[in-house]
Steps between C-alpha positions, in 0.01 A plus 500: 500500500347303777425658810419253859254601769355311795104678475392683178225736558320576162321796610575828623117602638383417812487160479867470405614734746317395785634132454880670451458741836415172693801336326686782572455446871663161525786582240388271214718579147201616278463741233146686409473472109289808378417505148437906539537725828387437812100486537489511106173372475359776719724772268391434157234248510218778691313790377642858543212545828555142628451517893441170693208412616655331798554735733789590667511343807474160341846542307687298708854360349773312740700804650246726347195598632304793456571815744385744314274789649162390217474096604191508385545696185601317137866551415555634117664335265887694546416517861477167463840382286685769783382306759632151340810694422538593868460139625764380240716744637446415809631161478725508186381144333730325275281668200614481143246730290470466111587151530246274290446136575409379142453099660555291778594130433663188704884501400679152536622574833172492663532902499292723308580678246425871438536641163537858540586793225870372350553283804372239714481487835467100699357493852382246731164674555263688352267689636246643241364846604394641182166650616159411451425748208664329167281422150204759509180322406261594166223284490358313267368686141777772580682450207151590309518867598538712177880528447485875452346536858753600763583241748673523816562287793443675851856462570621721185213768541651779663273790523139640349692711292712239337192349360414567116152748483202295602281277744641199640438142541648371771453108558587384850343618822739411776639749714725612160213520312306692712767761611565595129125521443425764768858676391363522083175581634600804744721566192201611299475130257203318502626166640332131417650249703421124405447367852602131626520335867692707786409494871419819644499711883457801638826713528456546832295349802401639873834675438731271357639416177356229282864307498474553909200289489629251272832446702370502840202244393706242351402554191852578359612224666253245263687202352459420135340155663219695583408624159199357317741431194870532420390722238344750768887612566424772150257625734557891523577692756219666662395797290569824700718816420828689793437840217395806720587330806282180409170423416209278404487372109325256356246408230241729678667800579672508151133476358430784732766654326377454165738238407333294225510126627476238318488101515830280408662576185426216245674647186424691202380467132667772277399832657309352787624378829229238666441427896339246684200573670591429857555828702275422753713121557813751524372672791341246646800320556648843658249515718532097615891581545365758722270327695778214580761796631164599689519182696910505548418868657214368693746191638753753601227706712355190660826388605662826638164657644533818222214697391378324180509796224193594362464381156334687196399205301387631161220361300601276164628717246209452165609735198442457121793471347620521083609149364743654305632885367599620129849583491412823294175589614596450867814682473776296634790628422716200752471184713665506785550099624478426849415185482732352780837291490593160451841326631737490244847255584580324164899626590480248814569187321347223780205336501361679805209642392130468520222508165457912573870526549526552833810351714408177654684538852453446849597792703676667192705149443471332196550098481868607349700484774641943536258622243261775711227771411413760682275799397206279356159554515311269790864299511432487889204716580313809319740739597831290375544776230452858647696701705329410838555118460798434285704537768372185686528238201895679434575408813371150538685401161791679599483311816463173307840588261706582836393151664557330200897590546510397896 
């Protein structure tokens, strides 16, 4: 059976939705094709605690922005699917849930072709929406972990308690990383975290929010142009934390904390599991990613005649650290990966893509005429994939489909 749409959505987050609410508008014939439910990702791909570290008042989806009565508090994980589920209610999209696009391919019409569970679907676009989150990354030597060691990505780690007995190991640093260090710490687990490159702020500045500062600046607003390398776009997310109303973490206040850090993991050798000796480089960077949103904020101030915040600039960060532990000795009983995501489209079948695997596009148009993406990482600006800029790129390709028909 062969079913016939003008716009196929593959993705029902915010990405896909946003792009079918603007369709919506305009009375396009699309369908939204979501592999699981609606905001799926956010469901059953987050810890049991997962907050965001955005906060509120920056969750900002076409037809749905926050009103709450806590805009600058960090919505929970179900308060965050029940607020999805209120904007897709809101609008009633075209939305067709458990529905799995195995491929996309070129059929002999000039169409594509969508092979879906028992059926196929043909359109004559495609917009690809299926989030920014898809292979989780182990790094290199992680397959010479002991085998009997329990491994888990973030994304399948639940809760303290649904760890095996033991310390933990987790490798990754970002704001993931982080967050489930401080969580197995307060937990009562003695925590080593193998540390790697991640910006850092201060949760909070002369009264605002970090992700005030970084939207009012500019800063979200940074083209991937203006990176120093096309690789800079695996670049976390600045490390912070929305738990207990939001707060500062980093490499220093985890050490505070009595987090164990250590340099870059670098593999093991039967029992032991090695790291690089390059903590201090780690925070070093953090504290250079700091410095440049220093000069965004400064720009901003200059230019409006605001107060320029006070900054407490902290000295470079100089610990020993171990080059490697002793599975037994050490007691790590699990390794928690965090180690960051990678894009993930072998099912797309066109040559659109770049040597990381990354959409090559212009505006979220590939160079096949009614193939889209929406939802990627740095596809227009920073913000292209959260909720307080998706909205803008969903609306410029879905602007771009609707002129295409005039």
């Amino acid at each position: 059976m062969t079913d016939s749409v003008d716009v196929a959505i593959v993705g029902g987050g915010q990405a896909g939705l946003a792009t079918s609410w603007y369709l919506s508008q305009t009375g396009v014939d699309h369908v939204v094709l979501e592999a699981g439910r609606v905001a799926e990702t956010w469901r059953s791909r987050r810890w049991d605690s997962f907050c965001l570290v955005t906060p509120n008042m920056s969750v900002r989806l076409p037809g749905a922005t926050y009103s709450g009565h806590d805009p600058d508090g960090f919505m929970s994980r179900a308060e965050l699917v029940a607020f999805f589920e209120s904007w897709v209610a809101s609008f009633d999209p075209p939305l067709k849930e458990k529905s799995h696009v195995g491929y996309v391919e070129a059929d002999s019409n000039g169409r594509f072709l969508l092979s879906l569970d028992g059926r196929q679907m043909r359109a004559r676009t495609v917009v690809v929406a299926s989030g920014s989150y898809h292979k989780a990354h182990r790094p290199a030597g992680a397959e010479s972990l002991p085998p009997t060691l329990h491994q888990v990505l973030a994304e399948d780690y639940g809760s303290p308690a649904k760890l095996p007995p033991g310390n933990v190991l987790i490798v990754g640093s970002g704001q993931t990383g982080c967050q489930l260090a401080e969580e197995l710490h307060e937990a009562g687990r003695k925590v080593f975290l193998a540390c790697g490159r991640c910006p850092w702020i201060p949760r909070r500045l002369d009264g605002h929010d970090l992700v005030w500062w970084l939207i009012e600046s500019g800063f979200m607003d940074r083209t991937s142009d203006k990176l120093p390398s096309p690789g800079a776009r695996l670049i976390g997310n600045p490390q912070a934390s929305g738990h207990g109303g939001g707060h500062d973490l980093h490499f220093r206040t985890l050490h505070e904390l009595g987090v164990e850090l250590l340099g870059r993991f670098a593999g093991a050798d039967g029992s032991a599991i090695h790291f690089a000796d390059d903590l201090a480089t780690s925070v070093d960077f953090g504290d250079a990613r700091w410095a440049e949103i220093r000069g965004f904020i400064d720009a901003l101030c200059a230019k409006t005649g605001m107060r320029r915040p006070e900054y407490e600039i902290p000295p470079p960060m100089r610990i020993k650290t171990r080059a490697s532990l002793d599975v037994a000795r050490d007691g790590i009983g699990s390794v928690i990966w965090t180690s960051g995501y990678r894009p993930e489209y072998g099912w797309v079948r066109f040559p659109v893509f770049d040597g990381m695997g990354f959409p090559i596009q212009v505006d979220g148009r590939t160079n096949v005429p009614g193939l889209y993406f929406v939802g990627v990482h740095f596809l227009r600006k920073l913000k292209s994939a959260i909720l307080y800029g998706v909205g803008e790129d969903a609306q410029v390709v879905a602007e771009h489909i609707v002129g295409a028909r005039v």
